[in-house]
N, C-alpha and C positions, 0 to 999 in steps of 0.2 A: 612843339616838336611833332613832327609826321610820321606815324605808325611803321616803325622800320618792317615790318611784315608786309603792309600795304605797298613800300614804293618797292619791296624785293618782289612782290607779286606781282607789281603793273610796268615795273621800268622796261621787260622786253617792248609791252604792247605800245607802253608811251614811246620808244624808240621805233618804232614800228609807223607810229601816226606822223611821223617826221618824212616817209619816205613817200613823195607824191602824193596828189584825191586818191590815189586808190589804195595806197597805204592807209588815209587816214580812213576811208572805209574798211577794210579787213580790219585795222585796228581796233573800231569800233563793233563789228561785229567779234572779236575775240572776248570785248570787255564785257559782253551781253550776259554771260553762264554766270562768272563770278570776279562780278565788279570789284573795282578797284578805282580809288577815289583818284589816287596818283594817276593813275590812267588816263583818269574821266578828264582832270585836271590838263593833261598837253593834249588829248584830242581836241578839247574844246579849243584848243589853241593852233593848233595845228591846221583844224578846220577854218579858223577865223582868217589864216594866212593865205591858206588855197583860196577860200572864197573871196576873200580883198585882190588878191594876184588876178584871178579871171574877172572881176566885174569890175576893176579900177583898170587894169590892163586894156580891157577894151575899149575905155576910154581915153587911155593914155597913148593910146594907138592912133587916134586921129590925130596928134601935134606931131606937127613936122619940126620935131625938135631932138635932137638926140640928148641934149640935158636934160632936160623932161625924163624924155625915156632912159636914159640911164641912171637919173636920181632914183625913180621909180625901181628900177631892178635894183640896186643898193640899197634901197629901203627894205625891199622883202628880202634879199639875201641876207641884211643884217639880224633882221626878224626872226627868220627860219633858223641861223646859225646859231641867236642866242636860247632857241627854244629846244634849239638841239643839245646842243651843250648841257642846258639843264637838267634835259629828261638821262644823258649820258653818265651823270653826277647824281641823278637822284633827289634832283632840287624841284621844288617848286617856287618855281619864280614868274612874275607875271613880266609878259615883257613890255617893252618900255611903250608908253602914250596909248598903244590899242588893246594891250593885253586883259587890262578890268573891262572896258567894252567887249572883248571875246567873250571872257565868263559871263559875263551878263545876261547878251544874248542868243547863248548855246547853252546855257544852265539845265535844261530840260535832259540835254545830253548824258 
């Protein structure tokens, strides 16, 4: 069970890391003074989502395919939505297929 202290302490900033790169920036910057594992836990996630959207997008960008391209935005919107939901609830939950690869490597985070 997760330190009810910790996710009341982090759930603004982990909500916070959900709202665009620059959300997850300030949000990470907020969690610097006085970390918060729940925090640390959907920035890492949040981060993993922005930076799969800009460096798989851009390659998702050369198929002249709108199924391609619109799996791909259904992929991340499902992503984003269930990591939001989480941090809204106070959950940590990793999300589905990329979420242990997030934590992995952004653990430093």
């Amino acid at each position: 069970m997760e330190n009810l202290e910790d996710i009341n302490k982090g759930k603004n900033i982990a909500i916070i890391s959900y709202l665009t790169i620059i959300g997850t920036i300030i949000a990470f910057l907020m969690n610097n003074e006085d970390q918060s594992e729940f925090a640390k836990f959907h920035i890492r996630q949040a981060l993993g989502i922005f930076i799969s959207f800009f460096l798989l997008g851009y390659f998702i960008g050369y198929f002249d395919s709108w199924m391609i391209t619109s799996a791909f935005w259904v992929f991340i919107f499902v992503l984003w939505v269930y990591g939001f939901i989480a941090a809204l609830n106070g959950e940590k939950k990793e999300m589905p297929i990329v979420g242990p690869f997030f934590q992995k490597i952004f653990k430093n985070i």
